[in-house]
N, C-alpha and C positions, 0 to 999 in steps of 0.2 A: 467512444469505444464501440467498434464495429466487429464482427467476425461470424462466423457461425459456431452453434454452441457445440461443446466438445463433450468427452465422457472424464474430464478432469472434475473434479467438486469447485474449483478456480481457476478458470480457463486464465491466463495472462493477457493485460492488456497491451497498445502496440503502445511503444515510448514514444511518449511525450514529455514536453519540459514539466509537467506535473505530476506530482507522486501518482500513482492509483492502485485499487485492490480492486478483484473482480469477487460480484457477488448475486448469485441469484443472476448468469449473463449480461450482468450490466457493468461498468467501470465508473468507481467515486473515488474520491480524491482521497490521500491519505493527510491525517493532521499536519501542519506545516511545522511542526518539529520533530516530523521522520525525518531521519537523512535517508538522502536517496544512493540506493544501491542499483549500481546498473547492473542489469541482466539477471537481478534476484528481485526476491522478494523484499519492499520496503517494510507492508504493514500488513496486518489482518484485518483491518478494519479503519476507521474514519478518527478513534480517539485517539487521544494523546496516550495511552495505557496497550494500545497495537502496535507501535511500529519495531521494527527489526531491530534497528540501533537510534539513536538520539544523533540530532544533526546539534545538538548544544550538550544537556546535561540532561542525568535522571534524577526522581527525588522521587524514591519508590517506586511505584510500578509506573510512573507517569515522564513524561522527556516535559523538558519546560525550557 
């Protein structure tokens, strides 16, 4: 994830085939049971208890 940093708290990163959140100007991957939303936000963060929606199921606050 490249760019220069913005005055967003979460700049976006560029699409790729891999989930990611941006955090602290850097891009990391989201858990591999986000599904992916293009042109939105997948996850807030790298657990399985961030992502936007479940690319299978949820079982409480967690996608599995």
């Amino acid at each position: 994830c490249t760019g220069t940093p913005r005055a967003l708290p979460t700049p976006p990163c560029p699409p790729r085939d891999t989930r990611e959140f941006a955090q602290g100007g850097e891009c990391f991957e989201c858990h591999p049971e986000c599904e992916r939303i293009e042109g939105n936000v997948t996850c807030n963060g790298s657990g399985a208890d961030t992502c936007t929606r479940c690319a299978r199921y949820r079982d409480g606050p967690h996608c599995v």
